[in-house]
Structures are given as structure tokens and as C-alpha cells.
C-alpha positions in Angstrom: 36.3 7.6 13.1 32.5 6.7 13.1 31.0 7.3 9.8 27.5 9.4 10.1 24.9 8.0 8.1 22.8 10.3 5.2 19.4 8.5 5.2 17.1 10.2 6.1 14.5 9.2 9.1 11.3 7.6 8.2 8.7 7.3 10.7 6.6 3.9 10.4 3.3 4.1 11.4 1.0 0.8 12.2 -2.4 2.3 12.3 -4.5 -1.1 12.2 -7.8 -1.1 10.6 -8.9 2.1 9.0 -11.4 3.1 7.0 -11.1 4.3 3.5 -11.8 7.9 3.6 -10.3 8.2 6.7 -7.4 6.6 5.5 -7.1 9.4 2.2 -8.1 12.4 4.1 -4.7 11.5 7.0 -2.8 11.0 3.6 -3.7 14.3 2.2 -2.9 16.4 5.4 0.4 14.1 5.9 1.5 15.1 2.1 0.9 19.0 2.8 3.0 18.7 6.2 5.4 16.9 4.3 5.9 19.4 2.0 6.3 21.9 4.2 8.8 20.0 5.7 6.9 20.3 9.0 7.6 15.7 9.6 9.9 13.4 7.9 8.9 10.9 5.7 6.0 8.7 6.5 5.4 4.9 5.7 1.4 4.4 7.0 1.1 0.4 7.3 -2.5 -0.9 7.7 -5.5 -2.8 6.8 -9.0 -1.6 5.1 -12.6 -3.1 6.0 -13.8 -4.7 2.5 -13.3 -1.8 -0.4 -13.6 -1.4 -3.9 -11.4 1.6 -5.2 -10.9 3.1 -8.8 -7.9 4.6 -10.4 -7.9 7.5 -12.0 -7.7 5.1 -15.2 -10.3 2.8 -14.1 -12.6 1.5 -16.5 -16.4 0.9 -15.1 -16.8 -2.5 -16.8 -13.7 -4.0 -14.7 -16.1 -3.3 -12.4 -18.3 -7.3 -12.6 -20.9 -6.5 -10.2 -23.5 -3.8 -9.5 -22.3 -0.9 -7.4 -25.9 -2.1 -5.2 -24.1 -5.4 -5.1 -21.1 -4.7 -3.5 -23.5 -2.7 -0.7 -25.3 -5.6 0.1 -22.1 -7.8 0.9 -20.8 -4.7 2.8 -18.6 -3.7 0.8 -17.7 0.0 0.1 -16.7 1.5 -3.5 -14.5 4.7 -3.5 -13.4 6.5 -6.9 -10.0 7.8 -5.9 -6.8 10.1 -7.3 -4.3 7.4 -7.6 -3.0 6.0 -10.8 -3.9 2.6 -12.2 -7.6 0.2 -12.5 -9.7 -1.1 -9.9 -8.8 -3.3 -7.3 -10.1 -5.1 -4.0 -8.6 -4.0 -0.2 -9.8 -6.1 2.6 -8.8 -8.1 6.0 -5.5 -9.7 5.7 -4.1 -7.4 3.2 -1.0 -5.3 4.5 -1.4 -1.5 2.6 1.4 0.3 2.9 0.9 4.2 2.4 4.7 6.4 1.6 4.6 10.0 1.9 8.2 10.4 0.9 9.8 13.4 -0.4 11.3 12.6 -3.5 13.3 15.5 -4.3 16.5 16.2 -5.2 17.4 12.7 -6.1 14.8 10.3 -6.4 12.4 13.1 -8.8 11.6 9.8 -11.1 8.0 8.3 -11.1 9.0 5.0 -12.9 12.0 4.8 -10.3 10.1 5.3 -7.7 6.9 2.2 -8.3 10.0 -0.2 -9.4 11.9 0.6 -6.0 8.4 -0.1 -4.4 8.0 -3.4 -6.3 11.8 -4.0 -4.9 10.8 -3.2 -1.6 8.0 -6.1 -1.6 10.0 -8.5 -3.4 13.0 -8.3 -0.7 10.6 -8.9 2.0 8.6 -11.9 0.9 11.9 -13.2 -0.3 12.1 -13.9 4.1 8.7 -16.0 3.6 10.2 -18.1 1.0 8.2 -16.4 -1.9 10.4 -16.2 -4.9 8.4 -13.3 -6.6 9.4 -11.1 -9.4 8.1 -8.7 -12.1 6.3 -9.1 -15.5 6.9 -6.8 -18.6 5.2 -3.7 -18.9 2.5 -4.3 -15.9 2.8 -2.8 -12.5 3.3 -4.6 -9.2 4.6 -7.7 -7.8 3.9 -11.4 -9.4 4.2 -14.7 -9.1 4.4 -16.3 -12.3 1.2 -15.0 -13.5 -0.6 -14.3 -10.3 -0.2 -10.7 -8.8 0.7 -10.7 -5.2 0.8 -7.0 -4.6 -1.0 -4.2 -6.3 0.7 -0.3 -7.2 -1.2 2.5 -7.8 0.2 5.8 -6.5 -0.2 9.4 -6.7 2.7 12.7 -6.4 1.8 16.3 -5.3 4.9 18.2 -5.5 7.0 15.3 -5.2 5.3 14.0 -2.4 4.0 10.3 -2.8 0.8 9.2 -1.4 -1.3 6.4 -2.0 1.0 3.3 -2.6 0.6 -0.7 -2.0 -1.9 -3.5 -1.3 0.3 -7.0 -0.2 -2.0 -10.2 -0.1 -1.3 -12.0 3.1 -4.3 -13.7 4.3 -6.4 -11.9 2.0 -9.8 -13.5 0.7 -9.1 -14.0 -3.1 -12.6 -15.1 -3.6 -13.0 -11.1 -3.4 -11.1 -10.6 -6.2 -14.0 -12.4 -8.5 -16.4 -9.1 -8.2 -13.5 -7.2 -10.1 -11.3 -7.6 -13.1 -8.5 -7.1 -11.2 -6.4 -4.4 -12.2 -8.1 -4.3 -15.4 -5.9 -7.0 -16.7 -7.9 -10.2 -18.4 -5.7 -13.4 -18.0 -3.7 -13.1 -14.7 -4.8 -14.1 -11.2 -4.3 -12.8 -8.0 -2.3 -15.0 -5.0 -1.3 -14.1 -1.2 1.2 -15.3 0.8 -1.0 -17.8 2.8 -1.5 -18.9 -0.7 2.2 -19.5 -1.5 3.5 -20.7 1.8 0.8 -22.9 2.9 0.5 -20.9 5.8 -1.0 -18.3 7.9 1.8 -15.8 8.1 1.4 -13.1 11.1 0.9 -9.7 9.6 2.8 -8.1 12.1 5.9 -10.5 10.8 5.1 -9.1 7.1 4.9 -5.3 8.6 8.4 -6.0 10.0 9.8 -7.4 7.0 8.1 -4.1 4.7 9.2 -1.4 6.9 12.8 -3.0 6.3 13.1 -3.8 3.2 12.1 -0.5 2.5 14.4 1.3 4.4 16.8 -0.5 2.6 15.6 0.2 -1.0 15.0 4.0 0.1 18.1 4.7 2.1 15.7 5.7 4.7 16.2 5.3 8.4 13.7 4.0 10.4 16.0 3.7 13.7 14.9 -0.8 14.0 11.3 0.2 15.6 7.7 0.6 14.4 6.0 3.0 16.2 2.2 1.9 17.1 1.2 5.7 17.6 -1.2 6.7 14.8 -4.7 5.3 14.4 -6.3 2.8 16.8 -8.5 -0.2 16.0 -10.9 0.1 14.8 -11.4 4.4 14.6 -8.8 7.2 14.5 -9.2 8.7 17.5 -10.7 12.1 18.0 -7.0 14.2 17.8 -5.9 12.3 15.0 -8.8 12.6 13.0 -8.2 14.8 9.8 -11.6 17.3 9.3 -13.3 16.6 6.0 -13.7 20.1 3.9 
């Protein structure tokens, strides 16, 4: 007798470059929907044109340059609803965006950022990246280096906000921010580690897996490409501001 799996389906989305604000305002409509139980859960896996965001803990002096600064190098700064500091998004960083429904068994917020730390660590185990955790900080490290940053926000249950995992990422970028507000730790990236240039689509893969397997969540050995092209959402995807 064939055994029916309980996980529950989790559509992948690979949206590609995407803006920012664009980026939050899809989040918030896909956490309402979700907890309405109009779609299953959601993991939104994409890249950010150059930004500066701030945690709802941010401190303005982590902060190194002026805000005028960061404009003339093109660089956006958003204050945002997530936990955690300030950090840097950018080309060649994989974000990865959960709207999950935690209830009825997963209702545990420090459960929920170490499974996501998990989820990372499994896939850049397949890279050859032995990477781990440190004591009392958030996100993924490599000895004292932080390879991906955390910073998420519930509604409900729902999850939103989520990841940032350096893969080709400029780290020179890093040097306009204290990173994460933490003095005496660096930032690495994959390229970094390996000596490589791995293929971010090969990283994606390895994500959506991993965390499947950390979340019991189904995502049927496929990554859907519907979502949000390069380099706008198009018009019917768009989510109105207001």
C-alpha cells in the first residue's frame, strides 16, 4: 500500500530581478491571500538592483555613508517592517522570500529563522561550503564571516520577508554599511569560498530543496518560472500601491 505524503505543497517562484518596493508590496498581497487560504505556501526566489534596507531595529549610524551617497552610486535605501539591522541586497545575491503558514505546528518564531539557517546550510553543504551558526547572532556563517543574512517578519502566522545568500555578490558593497549592525565580523559569498563562479540558478535549485526538506513542504521537483519577469513585474502581476 502506497503511503500518501502530509507535506503540504509549496509553490517556488523565480521572479528574477525585482525591485524593492515591488518586491514588498507582491509580499504583502501574497501574505493576505495566504491567510485566507486563497494559495499554498510561497517561496519567492530573486535578485534586487543595489539596496540598502533597515530593520525595524536598525540603528542610523550602521548606516557609514550619507543617504545622498548611496544615491549617487545608484543605490536605493528602503526603511522596512522586517526584524533585525541594516544590510546590503544586490546582483549576485539569491533572496529568498517564504510566505508559509505556520500554524498549527510550526507557531515558533525562533524555530522558524533556525530551520531557515538549516535550510541554507544544507544547500551550500552541495557547493562544498562547510557553514554553520554562531552563538546568539542570526544567520548563516563561515567562521566569522556571514554568508547569509535573516531578517523576517509574521502577520498572523504568515512569514514574509526572509533571506539574502551571497553568491556572486559584490562584498565591496558591504563597506557602506555595518553589516547587520555587528562590529568585528565580515561578510563572504560563495564565489568567495569556492573559488568559483557558481550558477545562481544551481543555488536556486539547491534552496528550493533543501527547504522542502527542512519544512516538510512539497514542491512536486520543479521551479515554476511564472511570477515576475526581468527586469519589471508585468502589468497583471503588478500589486497596486495604496
Amino acid at each position: 500500500m502506497t503511503r500518501l505524503s502530509t507535506a503540504r505543497p509549496l509553490a517556488v517562484r523565480r521572479l528574477g530581478v525585482v525591485p524593492f518596493a515591488d518586491a514588498v508590496r507582491l509580499q504583502e498581497q501574497l501574505v493576505v491571500d495566504r491567510q485566507h487560504d486563497r494559495i499554498p505556501d510561497q517561496l519567492l526566489l530573486l535578485e534586487h538592483p543595489p539596496v540598502v534596507t533597515l530593520g525595524v531595529g536598525a540603528r542610523r549610524d550602521n548606516l557609514l555613508v550619507p543617504p545622498d551617497e548611496l544615491a549617487r552610486r545608484g543605490i536605493e535605501l528602503h526603511e522596512t517592517r522586517r526584524g533585525g539591522d541594516i544590510t546590503f541586497h544586490g546582483p549576485g545575491q539569491l533572496i529568498g522570500y517564504p510566505i508559509l503558514l505556520l500554524k498549527p505546528d510550526r507557531c515558533d518564531v525562533h524555530r522558524y529563522v533556525r530551520d531557515l539557517e538549516e535550510a541554507i546550510i544544507r544547500a551550500v553543504e552541495r557547493f562544498g561550503v562547510q557553514a554553520g551558526r554562531i552563538g546568539g547572532l542570526t544567520g548563516v556563517w563561515v567562521g566569522n564571516d556571514k554568508l547569509a543574512a535573516i531578517g523576517v517578519r509574521l502577520s498572523r502566522w504568515v512569514t514574509s520577508h526572509g533571506f539574502a545568500l551571497n553568491v556572486t555578490t559584490r562584498l565591496q558593497d558591504f563597506e557602506l554599511i555595518r553589516a547587520c549592525g555587528l562590529a568585528g565580523h565580515g561578510v563572504t559569498s560563495l564565489a568567495q569560498l569556492t573559488g568559483g563562479e557558481p550558477e545562481l540558478d544551481q543555488v536556486s535549485d539547491a534552496v528550493a530543496e533543501s527547504f522542502g526538506e527542512v519544512f516538510d513542504r512539497a514542491t512536486g521537483g520543479a521551479v515554476s518560472e511564472a511570477g515576475i519577469s526581468r527586469p519589471a513585474p508585468p502589468a497583471a502581476l503588478r500589486v497596486p500601491a495604496g
